[in-house]
C-alpha positions in Angstrom: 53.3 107.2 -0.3 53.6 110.1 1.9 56.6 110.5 4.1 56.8 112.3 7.8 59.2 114.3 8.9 59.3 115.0 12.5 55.8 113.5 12.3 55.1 116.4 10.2 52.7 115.9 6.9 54.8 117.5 4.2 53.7 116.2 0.8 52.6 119.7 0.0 56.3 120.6 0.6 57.9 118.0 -1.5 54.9 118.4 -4.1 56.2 121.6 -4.9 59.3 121.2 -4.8 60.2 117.7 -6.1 61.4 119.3 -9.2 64.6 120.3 -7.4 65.2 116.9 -5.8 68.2 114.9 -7.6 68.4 111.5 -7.8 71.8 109.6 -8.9 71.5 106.0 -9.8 74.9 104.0 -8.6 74.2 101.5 -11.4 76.6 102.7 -14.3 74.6 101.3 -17.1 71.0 102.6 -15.7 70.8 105.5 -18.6 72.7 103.2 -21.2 69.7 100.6 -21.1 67.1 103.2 -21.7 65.7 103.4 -25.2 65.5 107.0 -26.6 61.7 106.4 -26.2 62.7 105.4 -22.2 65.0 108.5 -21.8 62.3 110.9 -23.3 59.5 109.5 -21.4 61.7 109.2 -17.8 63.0 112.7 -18.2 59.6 114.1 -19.1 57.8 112.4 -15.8 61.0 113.9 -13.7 60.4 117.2 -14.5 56.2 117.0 -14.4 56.7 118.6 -17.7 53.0 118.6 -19.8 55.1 118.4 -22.8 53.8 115.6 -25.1 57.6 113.5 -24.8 56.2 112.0 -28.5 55.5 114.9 -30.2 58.5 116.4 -29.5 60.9 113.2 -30.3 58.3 113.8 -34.1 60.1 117.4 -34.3 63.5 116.7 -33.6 63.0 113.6 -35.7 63.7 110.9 -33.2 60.6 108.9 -34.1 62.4 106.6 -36.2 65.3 105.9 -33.2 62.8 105.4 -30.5 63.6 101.6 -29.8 67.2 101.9 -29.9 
């Protein structure tokens, strides 16, 4: 979904820039119900990082944790 802005287009704007957009969730158990997997994976899309979430949970040895 694009959004306007003084009926301006400015997905090119946010598009570069969305990696300095915060978001706080209100709900105090949001990041508690995440799985180590979840946390990986949601902090890896946040950033648009091209980093393979999986292989690094392999080399810090989080594989075996990644359901809890």
């Amino acid at each position: 979904m694009v959004k306007y802005i003084d009926q301006i287009k400015h997905s090119d704007y946010i598009h570069k820039n969305k990696g300095n957009i915060g978001v706080i969730f209100r709900d105090e158990g949001f990041y508690e119900r995440f799985t180590v997997e979840e946390y990986m994976r949601y902090y890896t899309e946040i950033i648009d990082s091209k980093s393979n979430y999986r292989e690094i949970m392999l080399k810090f040895s989080l594989l075996e944790i990644a359901d809890k």
